[in-house]
C-alpha positions in Angstrom: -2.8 23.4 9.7 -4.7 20.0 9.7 -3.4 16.7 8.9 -5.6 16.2 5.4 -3.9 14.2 2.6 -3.6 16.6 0.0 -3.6 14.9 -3.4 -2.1 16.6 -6.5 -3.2 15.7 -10.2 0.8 15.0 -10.8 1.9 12.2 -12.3 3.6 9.9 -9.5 2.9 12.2 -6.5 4.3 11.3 -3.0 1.1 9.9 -0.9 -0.7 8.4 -4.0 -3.5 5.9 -2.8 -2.1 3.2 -5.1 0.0 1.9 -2.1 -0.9 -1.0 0.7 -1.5 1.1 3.3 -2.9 0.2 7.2 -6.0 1.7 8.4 -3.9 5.1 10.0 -2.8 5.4 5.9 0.6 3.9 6.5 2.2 2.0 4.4 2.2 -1.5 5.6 5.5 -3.2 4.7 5.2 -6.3 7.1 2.8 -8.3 5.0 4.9 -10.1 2.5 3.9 -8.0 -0.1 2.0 -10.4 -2.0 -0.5 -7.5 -3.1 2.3 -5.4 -4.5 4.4 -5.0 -7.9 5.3 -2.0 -9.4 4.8 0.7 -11.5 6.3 -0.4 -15.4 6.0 3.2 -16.3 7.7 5.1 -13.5 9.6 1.9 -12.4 10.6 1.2 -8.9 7.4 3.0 -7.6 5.3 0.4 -5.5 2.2 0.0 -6.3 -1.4 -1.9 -4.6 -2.9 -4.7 -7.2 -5.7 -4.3 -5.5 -5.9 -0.4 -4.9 -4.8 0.0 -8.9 -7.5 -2.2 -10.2 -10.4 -1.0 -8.0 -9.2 3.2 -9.4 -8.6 1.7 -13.1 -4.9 2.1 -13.1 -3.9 -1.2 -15.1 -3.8 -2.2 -18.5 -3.5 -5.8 -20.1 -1.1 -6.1 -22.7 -0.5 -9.4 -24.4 -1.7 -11.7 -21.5 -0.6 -9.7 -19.0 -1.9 -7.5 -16.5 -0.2 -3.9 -16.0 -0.2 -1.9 -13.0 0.1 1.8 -12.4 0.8 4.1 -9.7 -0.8 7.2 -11.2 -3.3 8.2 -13.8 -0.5 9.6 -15.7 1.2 6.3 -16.2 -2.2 4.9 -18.2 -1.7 6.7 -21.0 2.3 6.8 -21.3 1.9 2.9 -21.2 -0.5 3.0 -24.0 1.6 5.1 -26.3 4.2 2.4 -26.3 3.1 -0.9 -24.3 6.0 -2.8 -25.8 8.5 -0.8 -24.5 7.0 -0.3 -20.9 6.1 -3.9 -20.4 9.6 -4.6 -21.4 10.3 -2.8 -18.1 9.0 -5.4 -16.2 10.9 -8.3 -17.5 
């Protein structure tokens, strides 16, 4: 048994790299958040700014930047942007 992340290629798996974590890969809830939104495809799931844009997990619809927790959510967003960004309103 080791204590490896194992990452899935599911959509929205638990332990995705797209949250704030601390250096022990924690999540680090004490910061204000200000680096945080969340996911307009699978909504509620929090999700890094800065972790989504440096893996390519955002899209810009009409002005406005879109973040994603998974690589999944990319492509749901882009079947219907309208409808997801609507989500975040």
């Amino acid at each position: 048994m080791t204590n490896e992340t194992q990452t899935t290629s599911s959509c929205c798996s638990t332990g995705s790299a797209s949250t704030a974590a601390t250096g022990n890969g924690r999540e680090n809830l004490l910061d204000g958040g200000s680096d945080m939104t969340t996911c307009p495809v699978m909504v509620g799931n929090p999700v890094s700014k800065k972790a989504a844009e440096a893996t390519g997990l955002f899209r810009d619809y009409e002005g406005q930047r879109y973040y994603f927790c998974c690589a999944g959510c990319g492509p749901a967003f882009d079947s219907d942007p309208a409808k997801y960004a609507a989500n975040m309103a």
